[in-house]
C-alpha positions as CSV (number, residue, x, y, z in Angstrom):
1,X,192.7,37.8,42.2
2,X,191.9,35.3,39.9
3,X,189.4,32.8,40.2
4,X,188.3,34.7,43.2
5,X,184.5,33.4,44.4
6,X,184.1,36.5,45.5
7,X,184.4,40.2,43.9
8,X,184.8,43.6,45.5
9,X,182.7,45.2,42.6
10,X,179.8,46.1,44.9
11,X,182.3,48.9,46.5
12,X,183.3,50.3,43.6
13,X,180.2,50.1,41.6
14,X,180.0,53.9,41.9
15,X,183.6,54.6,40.8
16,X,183.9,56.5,37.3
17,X,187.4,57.2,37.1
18,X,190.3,58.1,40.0
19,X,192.7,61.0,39.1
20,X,196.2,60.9,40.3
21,X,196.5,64.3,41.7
22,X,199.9,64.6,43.2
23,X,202.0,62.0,45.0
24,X,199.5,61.5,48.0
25,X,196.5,62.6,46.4
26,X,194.1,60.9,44.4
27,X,190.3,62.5,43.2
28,X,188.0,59.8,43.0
29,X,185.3,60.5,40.4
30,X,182.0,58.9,40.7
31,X,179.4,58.3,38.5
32,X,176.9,60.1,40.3
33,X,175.9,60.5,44.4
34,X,178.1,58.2,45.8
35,X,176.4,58.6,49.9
36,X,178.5,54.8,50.2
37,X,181.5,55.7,49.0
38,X,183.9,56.2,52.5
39,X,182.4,53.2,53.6
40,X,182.8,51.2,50.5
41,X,186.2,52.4,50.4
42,X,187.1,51.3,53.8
43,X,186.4,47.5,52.5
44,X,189.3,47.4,50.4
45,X,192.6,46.4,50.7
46,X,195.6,48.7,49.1
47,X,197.9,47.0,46.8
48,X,200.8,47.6,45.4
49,X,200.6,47.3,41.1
50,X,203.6,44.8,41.6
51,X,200.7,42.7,42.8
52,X,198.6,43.0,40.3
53,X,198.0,39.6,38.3
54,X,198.9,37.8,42.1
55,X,197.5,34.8,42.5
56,X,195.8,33.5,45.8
57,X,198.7,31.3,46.3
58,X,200.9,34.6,45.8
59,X,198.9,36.3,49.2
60,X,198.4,33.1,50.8
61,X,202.4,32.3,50.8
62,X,203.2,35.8,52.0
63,X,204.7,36.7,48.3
64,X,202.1,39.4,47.4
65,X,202.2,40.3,51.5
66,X,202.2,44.4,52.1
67,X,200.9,46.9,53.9
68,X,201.6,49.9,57.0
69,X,200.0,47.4,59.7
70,X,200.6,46.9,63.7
71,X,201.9,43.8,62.6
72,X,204.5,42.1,59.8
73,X,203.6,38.9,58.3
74,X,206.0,36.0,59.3
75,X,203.9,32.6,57.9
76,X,200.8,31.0,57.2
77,X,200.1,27.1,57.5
78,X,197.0,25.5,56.4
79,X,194.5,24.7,59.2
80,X,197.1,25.2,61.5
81,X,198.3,29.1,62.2
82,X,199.6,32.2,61.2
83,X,202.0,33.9,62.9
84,X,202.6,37.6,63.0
85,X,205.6,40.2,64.5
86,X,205.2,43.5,65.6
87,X,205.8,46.3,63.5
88,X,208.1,48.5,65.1
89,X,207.3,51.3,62.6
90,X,203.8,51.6,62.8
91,X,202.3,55.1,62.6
92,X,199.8,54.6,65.5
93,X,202.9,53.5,67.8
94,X,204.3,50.0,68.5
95,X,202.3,47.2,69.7
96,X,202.7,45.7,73.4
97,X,202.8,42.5,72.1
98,X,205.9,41.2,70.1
99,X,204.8,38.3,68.2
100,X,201.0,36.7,67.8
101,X,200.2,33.4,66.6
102,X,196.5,32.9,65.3
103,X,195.3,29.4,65.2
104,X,191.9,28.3,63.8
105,X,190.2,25.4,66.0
106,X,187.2,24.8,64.2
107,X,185.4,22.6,66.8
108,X,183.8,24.2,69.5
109,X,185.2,21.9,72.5
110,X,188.4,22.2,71.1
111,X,188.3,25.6,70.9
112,X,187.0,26.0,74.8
113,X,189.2,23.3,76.1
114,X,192.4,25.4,74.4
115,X,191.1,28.4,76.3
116,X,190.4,26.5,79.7
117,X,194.2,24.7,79.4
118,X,196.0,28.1,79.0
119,X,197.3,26.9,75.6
120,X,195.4,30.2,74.4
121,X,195.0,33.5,75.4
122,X,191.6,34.3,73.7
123,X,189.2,32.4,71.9
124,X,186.0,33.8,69.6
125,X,182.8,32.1,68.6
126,X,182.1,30.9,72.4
127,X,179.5,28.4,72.1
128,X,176.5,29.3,74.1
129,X,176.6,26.0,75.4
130,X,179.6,26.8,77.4
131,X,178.8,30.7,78.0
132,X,178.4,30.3,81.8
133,X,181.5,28.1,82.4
134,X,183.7,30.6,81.0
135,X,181.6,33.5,82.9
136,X,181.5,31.9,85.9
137,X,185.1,31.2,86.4
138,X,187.2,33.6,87.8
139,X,190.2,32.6,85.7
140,X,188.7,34.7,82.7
141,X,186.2,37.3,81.4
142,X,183.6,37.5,78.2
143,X,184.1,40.2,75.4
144,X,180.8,40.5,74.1
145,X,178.3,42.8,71.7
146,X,176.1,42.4,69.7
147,X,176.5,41.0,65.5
148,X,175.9,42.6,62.3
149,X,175.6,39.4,61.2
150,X,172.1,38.2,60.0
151,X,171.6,34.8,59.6
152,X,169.3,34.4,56.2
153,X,167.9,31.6,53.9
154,X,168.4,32.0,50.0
155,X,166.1,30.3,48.2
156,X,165.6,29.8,44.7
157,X,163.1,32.1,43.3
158,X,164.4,32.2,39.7
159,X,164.3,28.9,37.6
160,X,161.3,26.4,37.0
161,X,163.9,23.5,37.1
162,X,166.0,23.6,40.3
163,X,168.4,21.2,41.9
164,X,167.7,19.9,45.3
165,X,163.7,20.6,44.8
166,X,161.8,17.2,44.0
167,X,158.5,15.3,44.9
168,X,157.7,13.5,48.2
169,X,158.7,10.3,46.3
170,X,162.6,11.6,45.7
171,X,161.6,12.5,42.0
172,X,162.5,15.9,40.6
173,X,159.8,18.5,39.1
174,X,159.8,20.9,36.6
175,X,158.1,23.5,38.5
176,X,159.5,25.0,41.6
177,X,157.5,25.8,44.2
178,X,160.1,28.7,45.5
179,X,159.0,30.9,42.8
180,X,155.6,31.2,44.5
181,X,156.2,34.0,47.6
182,X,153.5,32.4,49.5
183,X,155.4,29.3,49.8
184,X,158.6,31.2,50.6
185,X,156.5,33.4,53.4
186,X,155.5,29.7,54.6
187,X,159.0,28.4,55.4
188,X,159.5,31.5,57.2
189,X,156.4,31.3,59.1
190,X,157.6,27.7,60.2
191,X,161.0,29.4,61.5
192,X,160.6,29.4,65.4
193,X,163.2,32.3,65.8
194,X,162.8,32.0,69.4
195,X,163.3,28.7,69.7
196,X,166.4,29.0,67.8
197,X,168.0,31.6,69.7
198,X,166.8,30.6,73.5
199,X,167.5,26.6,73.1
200,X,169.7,26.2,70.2
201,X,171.8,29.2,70.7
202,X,171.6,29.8,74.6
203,X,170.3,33.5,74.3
204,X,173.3,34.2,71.7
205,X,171.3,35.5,68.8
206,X,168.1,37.8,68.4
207,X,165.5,37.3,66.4
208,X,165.6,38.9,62.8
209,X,162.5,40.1,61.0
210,X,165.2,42.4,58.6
211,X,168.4,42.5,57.0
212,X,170.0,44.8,59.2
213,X,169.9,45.3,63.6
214,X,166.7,47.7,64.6
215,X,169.0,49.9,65.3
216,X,171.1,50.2,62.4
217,X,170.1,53.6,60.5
218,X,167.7,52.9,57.8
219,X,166.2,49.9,59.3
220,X,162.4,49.9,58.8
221,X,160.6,50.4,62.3
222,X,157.8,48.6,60.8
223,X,159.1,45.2,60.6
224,X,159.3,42.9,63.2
225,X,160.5,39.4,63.2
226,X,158.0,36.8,61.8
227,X,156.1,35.4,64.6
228,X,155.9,31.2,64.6
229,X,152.9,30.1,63.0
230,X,152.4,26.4,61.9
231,X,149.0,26.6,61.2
232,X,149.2,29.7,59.0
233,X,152.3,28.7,57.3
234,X,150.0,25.3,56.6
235,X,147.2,27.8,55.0
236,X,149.8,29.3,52.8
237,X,151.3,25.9,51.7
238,X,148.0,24.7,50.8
239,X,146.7,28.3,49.1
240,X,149.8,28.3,46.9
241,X,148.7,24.0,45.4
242,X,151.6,22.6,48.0
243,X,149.7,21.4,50.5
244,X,150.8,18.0,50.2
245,X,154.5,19.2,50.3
246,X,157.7,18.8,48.9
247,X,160.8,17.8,49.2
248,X,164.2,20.2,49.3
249,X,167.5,20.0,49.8
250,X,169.1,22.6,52.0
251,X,172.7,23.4,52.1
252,X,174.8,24.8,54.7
253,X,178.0,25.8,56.7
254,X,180.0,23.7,59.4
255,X,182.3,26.3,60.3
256,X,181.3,29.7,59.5
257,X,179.4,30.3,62.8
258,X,178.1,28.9,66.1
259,X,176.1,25.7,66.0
260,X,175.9,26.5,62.2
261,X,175.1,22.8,61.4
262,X,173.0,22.5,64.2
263,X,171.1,25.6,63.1
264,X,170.2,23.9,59.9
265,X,169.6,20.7,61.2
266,X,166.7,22.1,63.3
267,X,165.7,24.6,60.7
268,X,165.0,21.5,58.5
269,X,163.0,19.3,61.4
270,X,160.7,22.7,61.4
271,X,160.0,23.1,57.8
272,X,159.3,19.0,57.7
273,X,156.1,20.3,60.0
274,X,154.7,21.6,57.3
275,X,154.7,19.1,54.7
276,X,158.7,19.6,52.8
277,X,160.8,16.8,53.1
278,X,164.2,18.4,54.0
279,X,167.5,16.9,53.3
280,X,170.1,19.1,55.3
281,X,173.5,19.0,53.9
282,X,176.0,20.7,55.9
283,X,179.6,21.6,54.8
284,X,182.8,23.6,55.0
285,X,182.1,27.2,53.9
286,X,183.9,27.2,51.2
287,X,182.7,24.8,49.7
288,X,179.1,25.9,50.3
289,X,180.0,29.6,48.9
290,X,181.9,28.0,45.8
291,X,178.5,25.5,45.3
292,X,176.6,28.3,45.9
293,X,177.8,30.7,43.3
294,X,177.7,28.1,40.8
295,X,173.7,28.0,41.6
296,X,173.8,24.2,42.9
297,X,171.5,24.8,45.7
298,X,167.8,25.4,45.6
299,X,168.2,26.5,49.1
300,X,171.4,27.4,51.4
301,X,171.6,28.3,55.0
302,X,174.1,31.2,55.7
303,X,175.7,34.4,57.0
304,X,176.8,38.0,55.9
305,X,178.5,40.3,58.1
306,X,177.7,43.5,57.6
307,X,179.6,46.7,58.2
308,X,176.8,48.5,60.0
309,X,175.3,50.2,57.3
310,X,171.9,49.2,55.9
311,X,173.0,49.3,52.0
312,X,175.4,45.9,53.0
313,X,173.3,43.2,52.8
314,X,170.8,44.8,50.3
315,X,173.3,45.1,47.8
316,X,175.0,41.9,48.4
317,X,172.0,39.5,48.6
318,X,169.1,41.0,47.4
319,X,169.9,43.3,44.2
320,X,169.5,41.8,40.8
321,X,171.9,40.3,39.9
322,X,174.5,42.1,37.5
323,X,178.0,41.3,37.0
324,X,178.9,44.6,35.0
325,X,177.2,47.0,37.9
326,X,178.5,45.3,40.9
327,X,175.2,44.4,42.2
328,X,174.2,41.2,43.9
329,X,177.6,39.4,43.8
330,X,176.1,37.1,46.6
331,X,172.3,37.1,45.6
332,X,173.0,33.2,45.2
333,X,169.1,32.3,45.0
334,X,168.7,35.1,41.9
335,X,165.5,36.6,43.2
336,X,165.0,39.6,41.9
337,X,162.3,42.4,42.0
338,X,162.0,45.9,40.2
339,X,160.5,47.8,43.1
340,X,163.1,46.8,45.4
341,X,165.8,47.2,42.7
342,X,164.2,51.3,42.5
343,X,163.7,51.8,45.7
344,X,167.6,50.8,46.5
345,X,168.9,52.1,44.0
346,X,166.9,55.6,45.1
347,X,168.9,55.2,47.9
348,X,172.5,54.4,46.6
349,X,171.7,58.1,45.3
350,X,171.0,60.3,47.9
351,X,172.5,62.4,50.0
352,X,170.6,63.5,52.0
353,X,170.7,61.1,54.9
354,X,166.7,61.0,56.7
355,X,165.5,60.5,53.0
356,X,168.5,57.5,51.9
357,X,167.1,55.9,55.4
358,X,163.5,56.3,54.3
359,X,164.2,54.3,50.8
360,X,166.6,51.8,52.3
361,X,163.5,51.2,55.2
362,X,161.1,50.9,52.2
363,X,163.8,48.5,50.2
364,X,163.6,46.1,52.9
365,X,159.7,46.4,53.6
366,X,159.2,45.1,50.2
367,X,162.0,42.3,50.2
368,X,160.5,41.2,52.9
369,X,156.8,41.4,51.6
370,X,158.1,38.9,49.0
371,X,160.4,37.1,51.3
372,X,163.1,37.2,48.9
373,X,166.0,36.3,51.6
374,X,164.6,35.0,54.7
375,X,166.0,36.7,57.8
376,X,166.6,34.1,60.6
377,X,168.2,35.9,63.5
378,X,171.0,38.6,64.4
379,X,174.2,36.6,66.2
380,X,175.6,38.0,69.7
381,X,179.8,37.9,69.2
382,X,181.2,36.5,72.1
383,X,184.8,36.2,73.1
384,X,186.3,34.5,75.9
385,X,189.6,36.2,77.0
386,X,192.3,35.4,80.1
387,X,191.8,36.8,83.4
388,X,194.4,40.2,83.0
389,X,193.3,41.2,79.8
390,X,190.6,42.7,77.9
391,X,189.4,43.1,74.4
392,X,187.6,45.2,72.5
393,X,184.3,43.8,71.3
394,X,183.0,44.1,67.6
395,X,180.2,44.1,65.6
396,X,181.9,42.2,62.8
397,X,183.4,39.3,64.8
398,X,186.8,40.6,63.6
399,X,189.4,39.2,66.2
400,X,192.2,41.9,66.1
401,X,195.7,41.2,68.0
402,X,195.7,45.0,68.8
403,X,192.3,45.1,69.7
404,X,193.5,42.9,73.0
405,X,195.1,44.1,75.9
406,X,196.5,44.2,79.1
407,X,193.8,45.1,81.8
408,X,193.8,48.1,83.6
C-alpha cells in the first residue's frame, strides 16, 4: 500500500521465489530454513492483483474490499463504525448473526457506560477501574486471558544528537546519555512493575522482565522481571557521569491500550526519582507510530502484539535495522547489537525446535543484558460481554464478530 508506516517485509524476509504450480497450488521457495514461515504466512492478507497499486483510501472505502470471510463488507465511517453482513456462503457455515456494526469508543467511560446502557453488546479494553462493576453485576459476564502484548520502552541508543534529550536547564546536548546501557538498565531499575500493574492497572497486567510471556516457547527461564530499585538505579546513573540527571522527552499512545496515558504519565513521575526531568507527551497512535518511524522521539512508550511465537517481537523491535532483509521494521530507537543479531538469526534458521528455543532464550538474555527495549509488563485482555452470550477470549485482543455467541 503506499505510504504504508508499516511493512509486512518481516514475514516474508525468508521468501526466495513462489512457483505457480497449478490453479490451487503454489511452492513457496525459501532462501534457506524457514522454521517461521506458517506463522509468518498466517499474518498476511490475500489480495487480488486487481489490487495491486490500491491505495489506503482504495481499502478504507471498501473499493479494494475482498476476501472468503464470515462476513461481507457494507461501510466504514471515520471514528464512527463499520458495519458488516453475513456471508451466506462461507465455507465454515453461515454466521448466527446477520449484520454487525463495530464502533470504536475510545474513552474508557464511554465505552463502559455503552455496555451498561444496552446500546452494546460487547465492549474490549475493560478498564481495570471498572473490572468489578461489570463482574459483579449479574446483567453480564467478563471474557478474559491473558496478552501477548508486552508493553516496552524504545529508547534511543543510536545517535549522539537526539531530539527530546537535553540538560536540566531545557538546553539540548550533543551527547546522549541512552547510548550508555548503564543508564538504559537505570530507567528500568526505576520501573516499579508492580506498582504499575496492582494500582495503575487493577491487577490487569503482569510484570515483564522479557519480550515474550514465560510461557511462550523459547522464552528464557532465566529472566525475571527487573525488581524496583531506586537506589541502585541512582548507583548506575551516577557510574555512567549522569548523576546529576537529565532531561527527556517521552512520547506515547492515548488510545492504543488501557490507561495508556496514564501509564506513561507515572512511568515519567518514576524516572524523575532518579534525577531525569521527563516531559510525557501523550498522543493518538498514529501519530506516535508515524513520529516514531521518522526517529523524532528519543524515547516512546508503546505496545506490540505478538502472535505467540518468540521470534515476533525480536524481529520487530530489536533486529538491526534493514530495510532490504525485513528486519526491525519497528526497531524505532535503532539499537542494534551483533550478538543478538547472530544469536537470532541462529534461530530464524533452525529447525529443530528445543535448539531454535535455546537461541531465541539466549537472543533475549542478551537484549536484555543491554536493555536495548525495556520490557514493562504483559496486558490481561478483558472483555465485558451481555448476560446470554459468550466470547471467546484471545491472546491478541482481536475482537471477532464470530468469535461471540449465544450461551449455552
Amino acid at each position: 500500500v503506499p505510504n504504508s508506516p508499516s511493512s509486512f517485509s518481516q514475514y516474508t524476509k525468508s521468501i526466495d521465489h513462489v512457483e505457480i504450480v497449478d490453479t490451487t497450488t503454489l511452492r513457496i521457495h525459501t532462501k534457506g530454513p524457514a522454521p517461521t514461515l506458517l506463522v509468518d504466512l498466517a499474518n498476511i492478507g490475500i489480495v487480488p492483483r486487481a489490487n495491486e497499486g490500491a491505495a489506503t483510501a482504495d481499502y478504507n472505502s471498501g473499493k479494494a474490499a475482498i476476501g472468503s470471510g464470515p462476513y461481507k463488507f457494507v461501510s466504514w465511517s471515520p471514528a464512527d463504525k463499520t458495519e458488516l453482513v453475513r456471508n451466506p456462503a462461507y465455507w465454515a457455515g453461515a454466521e448466527p448473526w446477520d449484520r454487525v456494526t463495530i464502533r470504536p469508543i475510545a474513552k474508557d467511560g464511554s465505552r463502559v457506560a455503552a455496555l451498561l446502557s444496552g446500546d452494546v453488546d460487547m465492549i474490549e479494553g475493560v478498564p481495570g477501574a471498572d473490572r468489578s462493576r461489570i463482574a459483579e453485576n449479574p446483567a453480564f459476564t467478563l471474557a478474559e486471558c491473558d496478552a501477548f502484548r508486552i508493553i516496552y520502552i524504545h529508547m534511543d541508543s543510536a545517535r549522539d544528537v537526539s531530539p527530546g534529550i537535553a540538560d536540566l536547564s531545557g538546553k539540548p546536548m550533543e551527547r546522549n546519555p541512552l547510548r550508555d546501557a548503564r543508564v538504559r538498565k537505570a530507567l528500568s531499575m526505576a520501573i516499579n512493575r508492580e506498582g504499575l500493574a496492582d494500582k495503575l492497572l487493577s491487577g490487569q497486567a503482569h510484570p515483564a522482565g522479557q519480550y515474550v510471556p514465560p510461557d511462550v516457547a523459547g522464552a528464557s527461564r532465566n529472566l525475571k522481571p527487573l525488581p524496583f530499585d531506586l537506589d541502585g538505579a541512582k548507583r548506575l546513573m551516577k557510574e555512567a557521569g549522569w548523576g546529576d540527571g537529565f532531561s527527556l522527552v517521552l512520547a506515547s499512545s492515548n488510545d492504543r491500550f488501557p490507561n495508556d496515558a496514564q501509564v506513561a504519565q507515572a512511568v515519567g513521575q518514576m524516572l524523575a526519582r532518579i534525577g531525569i526531568k521527563t516531559d510525557v507527551q501523550p498522543m493518538p497512535a498514529a501519530m506516535l507510530f508515524s513520529r516514531g518511524s521518522k526517529l523524532e522521539f528519543s524515547a516512546m512508550l508503546s505496545g506490540w502484539v505478538g502472535n505467540g511465537e518468540a521470534s515476533s517481537p525480536m524481529v520487530a523491535l530489536m533486529a538491526t535495522y534493514d530495510p532490504k532483509s525485513g528486519m526491525g521494521p519497528s526497531n524505532r530507537g535503532r539499537w542494534s547489537n551483533p550478538a543478538f543479531d547472530t544469536a537470532l538469526g541462529n534461530a530464524l534458521r533452525t529447525l529443530d525446535e528445543p535448539k531454535r528455543n535455546g537461541f531465541y532464550a539466549q537472543a533475549a538474555e542478551i537484549a536484555v543484558g543491554d536493555m536495548g527495549v525495556i520490557p514493562v509488563y504483559f496486558t490481561v485482555n478483558t472483555w465485558g460481554v451481555k448476560k446470554g452470550l459468550t466470547y471467546d477470549a484471545r491472546g491478541d485482543e482481536t475482537s471477532l464478530a464470530m468469535g461471540l455467541r449465544v450461551a449455552k
